[in-house]
Every structure is written in structure tokens, then in C-alpha cells.
DSSP file (Angstrom, degrees, kcal/mol; ACC not computed):
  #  RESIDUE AA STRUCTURE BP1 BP2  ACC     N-H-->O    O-->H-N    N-H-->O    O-->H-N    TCO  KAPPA ALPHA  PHI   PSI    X-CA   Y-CA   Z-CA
    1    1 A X              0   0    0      0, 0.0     2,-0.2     0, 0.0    37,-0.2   0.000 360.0 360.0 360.0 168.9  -18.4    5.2   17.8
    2    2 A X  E     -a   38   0A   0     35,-1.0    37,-0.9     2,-0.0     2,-0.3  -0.742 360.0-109.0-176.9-166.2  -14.7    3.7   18.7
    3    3 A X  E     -a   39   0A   0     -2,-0.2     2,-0.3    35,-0.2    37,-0.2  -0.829   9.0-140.9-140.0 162.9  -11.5    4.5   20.4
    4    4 A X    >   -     0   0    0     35,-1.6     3,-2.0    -2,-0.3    37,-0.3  -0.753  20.2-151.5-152.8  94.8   -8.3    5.2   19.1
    5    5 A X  T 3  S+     0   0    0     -2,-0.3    36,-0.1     1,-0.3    35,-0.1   0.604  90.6  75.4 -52.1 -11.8   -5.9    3.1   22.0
    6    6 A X  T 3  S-     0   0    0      2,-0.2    -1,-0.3     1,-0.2     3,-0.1   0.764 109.0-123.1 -87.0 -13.7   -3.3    5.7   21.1
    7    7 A X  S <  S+     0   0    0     -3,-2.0    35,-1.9     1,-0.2     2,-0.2  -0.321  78.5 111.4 118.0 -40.3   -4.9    8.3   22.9
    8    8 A X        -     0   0    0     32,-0.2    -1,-0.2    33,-0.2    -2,-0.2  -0.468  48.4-163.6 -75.4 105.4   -5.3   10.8   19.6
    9    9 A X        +     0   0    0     -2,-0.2    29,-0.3    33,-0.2    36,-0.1   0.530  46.8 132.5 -82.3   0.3   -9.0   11.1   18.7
   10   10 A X        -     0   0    0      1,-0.1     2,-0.6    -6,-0.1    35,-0.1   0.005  62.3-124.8 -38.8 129.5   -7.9   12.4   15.4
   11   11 A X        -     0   0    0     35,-0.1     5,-0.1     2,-0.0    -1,-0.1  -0.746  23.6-138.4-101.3 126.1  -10.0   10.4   12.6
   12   12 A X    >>  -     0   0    0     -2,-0.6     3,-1.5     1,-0.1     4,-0.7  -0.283  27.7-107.3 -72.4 160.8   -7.6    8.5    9.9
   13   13 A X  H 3> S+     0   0    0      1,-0.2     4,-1.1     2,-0.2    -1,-0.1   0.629 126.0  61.7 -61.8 -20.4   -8.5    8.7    6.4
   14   14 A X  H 3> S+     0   0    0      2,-0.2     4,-1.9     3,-0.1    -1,-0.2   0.795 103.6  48.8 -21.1 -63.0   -9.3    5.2    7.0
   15   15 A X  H <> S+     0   0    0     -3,-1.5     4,-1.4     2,-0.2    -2,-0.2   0.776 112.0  42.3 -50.0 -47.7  -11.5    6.4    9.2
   16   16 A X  H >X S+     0   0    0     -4,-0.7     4,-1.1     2,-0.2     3,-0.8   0.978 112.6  54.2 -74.8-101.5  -13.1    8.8    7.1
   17   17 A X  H 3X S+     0   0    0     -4,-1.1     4,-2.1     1,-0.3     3,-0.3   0.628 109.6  53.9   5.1 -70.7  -13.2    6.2    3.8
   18   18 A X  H 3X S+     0   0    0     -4,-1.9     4,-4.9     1,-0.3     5,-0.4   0.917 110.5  40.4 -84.6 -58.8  -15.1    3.5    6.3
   19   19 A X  H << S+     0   0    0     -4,-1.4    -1,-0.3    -3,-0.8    -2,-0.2   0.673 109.1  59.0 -77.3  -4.7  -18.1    5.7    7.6
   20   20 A X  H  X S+     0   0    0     -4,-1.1     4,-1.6    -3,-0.3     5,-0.4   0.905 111.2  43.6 -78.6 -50.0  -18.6    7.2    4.3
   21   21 A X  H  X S+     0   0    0     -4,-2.1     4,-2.2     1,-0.3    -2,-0.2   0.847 109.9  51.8 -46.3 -44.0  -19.2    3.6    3.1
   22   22 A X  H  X S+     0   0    0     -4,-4.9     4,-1.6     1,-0.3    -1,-0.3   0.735 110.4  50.8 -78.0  -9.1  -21.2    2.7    5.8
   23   23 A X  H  > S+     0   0    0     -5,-0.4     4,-1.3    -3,-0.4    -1,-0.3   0.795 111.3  50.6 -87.1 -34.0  -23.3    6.0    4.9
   24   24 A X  H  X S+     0   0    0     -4,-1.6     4,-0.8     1,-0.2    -2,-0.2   0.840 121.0  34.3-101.8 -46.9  -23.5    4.7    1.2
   25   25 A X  H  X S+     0   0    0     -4,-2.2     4,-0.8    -5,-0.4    -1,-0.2   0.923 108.7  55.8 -71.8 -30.1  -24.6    1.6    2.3
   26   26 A X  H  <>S+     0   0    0     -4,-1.6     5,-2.3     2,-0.2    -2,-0.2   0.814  99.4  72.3 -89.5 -26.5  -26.8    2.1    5.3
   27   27 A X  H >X5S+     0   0    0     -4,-1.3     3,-2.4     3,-0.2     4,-0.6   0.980  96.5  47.3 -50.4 -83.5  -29.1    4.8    2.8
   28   28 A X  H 3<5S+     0   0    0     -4,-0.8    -1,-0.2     1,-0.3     2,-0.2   0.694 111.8  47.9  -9.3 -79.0  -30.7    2.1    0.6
   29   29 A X  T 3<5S-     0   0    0     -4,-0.8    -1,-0.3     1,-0.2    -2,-0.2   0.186 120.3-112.3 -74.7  -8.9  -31.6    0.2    3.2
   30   30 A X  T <45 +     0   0    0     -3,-2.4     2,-0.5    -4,-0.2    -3,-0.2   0.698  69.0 134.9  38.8  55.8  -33.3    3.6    5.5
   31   31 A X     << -     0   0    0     -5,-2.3     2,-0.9    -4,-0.6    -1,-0.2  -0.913  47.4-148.3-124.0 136.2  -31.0    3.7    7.9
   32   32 A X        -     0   0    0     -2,-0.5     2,-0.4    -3,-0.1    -9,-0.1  -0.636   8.1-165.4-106.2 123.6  -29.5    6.9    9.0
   33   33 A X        +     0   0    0     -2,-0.9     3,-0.1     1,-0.2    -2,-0.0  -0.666  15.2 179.8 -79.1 140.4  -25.9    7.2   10.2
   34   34 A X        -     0   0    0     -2,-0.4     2,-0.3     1,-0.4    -1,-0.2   0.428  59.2  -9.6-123.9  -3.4  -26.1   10.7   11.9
   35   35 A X        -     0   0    0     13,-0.1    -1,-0.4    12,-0.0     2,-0.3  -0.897  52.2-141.0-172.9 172.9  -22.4   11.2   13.3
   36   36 A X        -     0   0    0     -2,-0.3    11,-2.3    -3,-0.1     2,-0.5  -0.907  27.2-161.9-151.6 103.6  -19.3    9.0   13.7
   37   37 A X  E     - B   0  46A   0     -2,-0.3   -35,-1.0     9,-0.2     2,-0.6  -0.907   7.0-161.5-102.8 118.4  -17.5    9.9   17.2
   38   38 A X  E     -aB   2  45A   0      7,-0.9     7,-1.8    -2,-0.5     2,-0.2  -0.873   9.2-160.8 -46.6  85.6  -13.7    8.9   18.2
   39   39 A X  E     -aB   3  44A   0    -37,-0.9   -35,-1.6    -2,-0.6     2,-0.3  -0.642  12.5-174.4 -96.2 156.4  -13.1    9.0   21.5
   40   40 A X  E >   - B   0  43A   0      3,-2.7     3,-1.0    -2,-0.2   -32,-0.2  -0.961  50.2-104.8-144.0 153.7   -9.3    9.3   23.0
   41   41 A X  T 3  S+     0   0    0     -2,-0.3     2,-0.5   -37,-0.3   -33,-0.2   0.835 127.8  43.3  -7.4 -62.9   -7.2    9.3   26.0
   42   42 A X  T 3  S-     0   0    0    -35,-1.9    -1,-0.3     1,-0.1   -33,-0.2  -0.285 130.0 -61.9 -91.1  42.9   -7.1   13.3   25.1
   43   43 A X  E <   -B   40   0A   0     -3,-1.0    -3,-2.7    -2,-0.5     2,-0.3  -0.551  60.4 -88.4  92.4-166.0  -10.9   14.0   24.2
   44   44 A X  E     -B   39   0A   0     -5,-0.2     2,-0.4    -2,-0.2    -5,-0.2  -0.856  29.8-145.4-140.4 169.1  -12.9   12.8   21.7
   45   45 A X  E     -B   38   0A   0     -7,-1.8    -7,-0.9    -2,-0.3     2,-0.4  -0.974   9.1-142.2-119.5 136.2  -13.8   14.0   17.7
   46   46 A X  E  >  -B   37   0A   0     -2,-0.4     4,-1.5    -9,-0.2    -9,-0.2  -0.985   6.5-149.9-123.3 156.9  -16.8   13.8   15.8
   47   47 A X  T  4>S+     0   0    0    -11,-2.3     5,-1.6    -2,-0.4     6,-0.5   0.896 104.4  43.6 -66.4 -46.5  -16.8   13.0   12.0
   48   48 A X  T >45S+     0   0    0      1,-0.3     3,-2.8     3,-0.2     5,-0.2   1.000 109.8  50.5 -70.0 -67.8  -19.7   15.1   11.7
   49   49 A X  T 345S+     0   0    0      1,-0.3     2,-1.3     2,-0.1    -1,-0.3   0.894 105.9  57.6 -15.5 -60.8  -18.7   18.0   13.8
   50   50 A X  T 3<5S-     0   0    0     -4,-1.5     2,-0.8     1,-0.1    -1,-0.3  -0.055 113.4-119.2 -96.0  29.0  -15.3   18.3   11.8
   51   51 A X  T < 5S+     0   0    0     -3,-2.8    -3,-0.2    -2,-1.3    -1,-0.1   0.480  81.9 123.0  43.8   3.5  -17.6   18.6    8.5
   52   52 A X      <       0   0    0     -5,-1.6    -1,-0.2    -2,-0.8    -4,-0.2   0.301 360.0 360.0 -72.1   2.3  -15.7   15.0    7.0
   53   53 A X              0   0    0     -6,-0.5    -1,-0.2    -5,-0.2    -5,-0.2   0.450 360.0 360.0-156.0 360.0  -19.3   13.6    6.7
């Protein structure tokens, strides 16, 4: 989970790119990422929700 100061919970391909990694990584290891959430000024996103993970 994070913020995005800008208000826009919208998740950058950055975004995207980083929890996929952390996904890649965190498996070996048996640890399970289960969502990656954005929150903004205007509401919030989730990675998972929005099918991107």
C-alpha cells in the first residue's frame, strides 16, 4: 500500500512493473503478496481489483 501525493490513485506502469517484481520475488521465499492498494486525495485503486496483478 502507498499514496500517490498528487491526489490520482491511478497505478503507473511503474507501479505495475514494481509489485509484479515484488510478486516474483516474494514467491520463492512463501510469501504471498495478495493486492497492492493506491490510495489518493480522490479515492483509492487496487492493483488486484483492476486485474494488473
Amino acid at each position: 500500500m502507498h499514496n500517490h501525493p498528487s491526489g490520482d490513485p491511478t497505478p503507473s506502469q511503474a507501479d505495475v512493473q514494481m509489485t509484479k517484481a515484488i510478486i516474483d520475488i516474494a514467491g520463492p521465499l512463501g510469501i504471498s503478496v495478495h493486492d497492492h492498494i493506491i490510495v489518493g486525495k480522490n479515492g483509492h485503486a487496487s492493483l488486484k481489483g483492476m486485474r494488473l496483478i
